[in-house]
C-alpha positions as CSV (number, residue, x, y, z in Angstrom):
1,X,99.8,123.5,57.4
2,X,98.4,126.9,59.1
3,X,94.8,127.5,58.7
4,X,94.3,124.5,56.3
5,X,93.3,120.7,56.6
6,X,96.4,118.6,57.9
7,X,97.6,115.3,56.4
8,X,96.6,112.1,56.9
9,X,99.1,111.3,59.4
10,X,98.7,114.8,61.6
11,X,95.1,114.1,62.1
12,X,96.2,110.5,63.0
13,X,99.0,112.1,65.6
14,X,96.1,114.2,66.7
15,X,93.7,111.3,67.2
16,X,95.9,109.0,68.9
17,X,96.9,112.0,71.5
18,X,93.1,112.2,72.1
19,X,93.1,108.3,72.6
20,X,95.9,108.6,74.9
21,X,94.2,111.5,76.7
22,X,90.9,109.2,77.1
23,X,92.1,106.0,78.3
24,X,94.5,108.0,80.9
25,X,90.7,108.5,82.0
26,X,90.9,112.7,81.3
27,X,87.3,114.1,80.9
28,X,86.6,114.8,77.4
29,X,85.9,118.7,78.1
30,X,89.5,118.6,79.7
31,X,91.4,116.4,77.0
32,X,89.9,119.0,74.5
33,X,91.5,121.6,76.1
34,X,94.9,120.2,76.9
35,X,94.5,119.1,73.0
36,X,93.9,122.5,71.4
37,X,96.9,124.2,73.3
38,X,99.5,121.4,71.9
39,X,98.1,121.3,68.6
40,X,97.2,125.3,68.2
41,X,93.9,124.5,67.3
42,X,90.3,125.2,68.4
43,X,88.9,123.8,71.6
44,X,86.0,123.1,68.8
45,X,87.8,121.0,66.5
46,X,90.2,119.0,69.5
47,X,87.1,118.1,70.6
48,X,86.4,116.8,67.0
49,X,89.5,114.7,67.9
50,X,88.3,113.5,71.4
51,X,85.2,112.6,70.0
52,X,86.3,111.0,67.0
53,X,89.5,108.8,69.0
54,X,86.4,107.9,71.9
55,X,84.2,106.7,69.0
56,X,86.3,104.9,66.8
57,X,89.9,104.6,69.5
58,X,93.0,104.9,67.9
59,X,94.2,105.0,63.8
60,X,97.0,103.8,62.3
61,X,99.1,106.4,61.1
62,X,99.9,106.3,57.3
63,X,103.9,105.3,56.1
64,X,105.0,108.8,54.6
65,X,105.3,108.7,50.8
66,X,107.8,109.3,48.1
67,X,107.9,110.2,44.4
68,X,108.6,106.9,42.5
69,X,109.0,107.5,38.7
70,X,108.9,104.3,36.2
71,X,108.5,104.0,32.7
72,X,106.0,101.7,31.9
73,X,104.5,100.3,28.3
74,X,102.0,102.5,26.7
75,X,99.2,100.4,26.7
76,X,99.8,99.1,30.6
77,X,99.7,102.9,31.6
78,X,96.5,103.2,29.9
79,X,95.4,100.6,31.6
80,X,96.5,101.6,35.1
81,X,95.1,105.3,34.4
82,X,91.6,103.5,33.4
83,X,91.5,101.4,36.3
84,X,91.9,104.3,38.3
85,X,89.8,106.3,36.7
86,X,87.0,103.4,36.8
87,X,87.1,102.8,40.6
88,X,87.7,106.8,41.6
89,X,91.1,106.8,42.9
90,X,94.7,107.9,41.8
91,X,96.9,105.7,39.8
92,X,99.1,105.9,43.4
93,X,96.8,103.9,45.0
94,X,96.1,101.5,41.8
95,X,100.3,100.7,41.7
96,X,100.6,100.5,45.3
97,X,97.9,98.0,45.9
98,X,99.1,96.1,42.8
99,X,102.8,95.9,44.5
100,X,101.2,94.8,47.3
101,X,99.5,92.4,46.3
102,X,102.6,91.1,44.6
103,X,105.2,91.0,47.0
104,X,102.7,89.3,49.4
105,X,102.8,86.6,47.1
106,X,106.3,86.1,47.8
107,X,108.5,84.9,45.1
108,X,107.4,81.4,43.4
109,X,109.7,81.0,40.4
110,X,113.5,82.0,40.8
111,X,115.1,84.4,39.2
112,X,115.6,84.1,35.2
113,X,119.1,85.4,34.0
């Protein structure tokens, strides 16, 4: 993305270099530099990462995502969209939690055929 925000897991990339950079024991000033000639950005904003990975130390880096279409019932969509809706976030989020949740439950009945 040039001259825009990154994604979630660049700025996680860019955090954990700055992690790296810190415990190596690189001065923060120095680890900003080296930072913003890898990642072509500002010395301002690697320090952003510096500060951000000596703050808060390293962040798990998001699993890539993929377009998964299913056809649901009417009225279960509507629910899922309303859910979403209610508690600010995208339906994504709502269905991934939900499948989750499930598959952490492990299976407790078997199979019907």
């Amino acid at each position: 993305m040039a001259g825009g925000r990154v994604g979630d897991a660049e700025f996680a990339g860019r955090v954990n270099a700055a992690a790296e950079l810190a415990e190596a024991g690189v001065p923060v000033a120095e680890a900003a530099t080296v930072l913003a000639a890898r990642f072509a950005v500002s010395v301002r904003q690697a320090r952003r990462y510096v500060d951000q990975a000596v703050a808060e130390g390293r962040v798990e880096v998001p699993e890539a995502s993929v377009v998964f279409t299913v056809k649901l019932p009417a009225a279960l969509a509507r629910r899922a969209r309303a859910h979403a809706r209610e508690n600010e976030t995208t339906i994504s989020a709502v269905v991934a939690r939900a499948l989750t949740e499930f598959f952490a439950r492990g299976r407790r009945e078997p199979p019907r055929r």
